[in-house]
C-alpha positions in Angstrom: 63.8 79.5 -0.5 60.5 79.9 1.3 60.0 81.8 4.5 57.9 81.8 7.2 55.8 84.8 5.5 54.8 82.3 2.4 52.9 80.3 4.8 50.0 83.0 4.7 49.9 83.0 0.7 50.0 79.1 0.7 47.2 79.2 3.1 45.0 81.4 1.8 45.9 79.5 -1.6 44.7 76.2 0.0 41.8 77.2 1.5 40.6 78.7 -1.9 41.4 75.7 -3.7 39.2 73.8 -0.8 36.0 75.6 -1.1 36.9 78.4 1.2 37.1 76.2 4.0 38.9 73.2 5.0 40.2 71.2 8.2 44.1 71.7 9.4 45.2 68.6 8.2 43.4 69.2 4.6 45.4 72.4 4.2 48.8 71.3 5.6 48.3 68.4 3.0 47.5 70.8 0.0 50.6 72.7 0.8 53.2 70.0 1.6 51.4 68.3 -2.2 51.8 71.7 -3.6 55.1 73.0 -1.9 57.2 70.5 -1.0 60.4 71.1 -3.0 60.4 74.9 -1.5 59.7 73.3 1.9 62.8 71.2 1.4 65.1 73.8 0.5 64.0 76.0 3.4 66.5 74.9 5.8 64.8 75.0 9.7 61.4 76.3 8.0 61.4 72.6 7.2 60.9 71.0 10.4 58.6 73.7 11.4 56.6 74.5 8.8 53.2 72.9 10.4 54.0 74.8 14.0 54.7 77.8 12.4 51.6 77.6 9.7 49.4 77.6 13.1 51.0 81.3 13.7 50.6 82.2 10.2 46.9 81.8 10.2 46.5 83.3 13.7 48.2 86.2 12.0 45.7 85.9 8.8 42.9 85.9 12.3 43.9 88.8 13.4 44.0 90.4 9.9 40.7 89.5 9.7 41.0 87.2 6.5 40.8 84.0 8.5 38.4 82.5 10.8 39.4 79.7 13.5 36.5 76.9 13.2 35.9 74.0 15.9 37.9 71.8 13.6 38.5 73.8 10.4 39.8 77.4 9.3 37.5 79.0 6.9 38.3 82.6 4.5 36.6 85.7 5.6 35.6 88.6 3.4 38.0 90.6 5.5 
C-alpha cells in the first residue's frame, strides 16, 4: 500500500523520466499511468494523492532536490 512518503520517489522518478523537468500535470499523469493500482489500494491516499504530491515536492524544495518553476518543477543537483 503506498504512502504519502512514495510520492517523493514517484516524483523524482517522473521528473527523470521527463527530461529533468516537467509541468504538474505532466508528472501527476506519469504517476497516476505508472502507479495507479498502488494508488487504488491506498485507501484515503487515494483521493488525495494530487493535494498531498504538492507537499511532497515542497518537501523535495526544501531538501533542495526540487525547484518550483512558473509552471513546472524541475530536479536540482541538490
Amino acid at each position: 500500500m503506498a504512502n504519502k512518503q512514495d510520492l517523493q520517489e514517484w516524483i523524482t522518478a517522473a521528473l527523470k523520466a521527463l527530461g529533468g523537468e516537467a509541468h504538474l500535470t505532466r508528472i501527476a499523469q506519469h504517476i497516476w499511468e505508472n502507479h495507479e493500482a498502488e494508488l487504488r489500494r491506498s485507501g484515503d491516499l487515494f483521493f488525495t494523492w494530487q493535494y498531498d504530491m504538492r507537499w511532497q515536492a515542497q518537501r523535495l524544495k526544501d531538501a533542495g532536490k526540487l525547484e518550483k518553476l512558473s509552471r513546472s518543477w524541475r530536479l536540482t543537483d541538490g
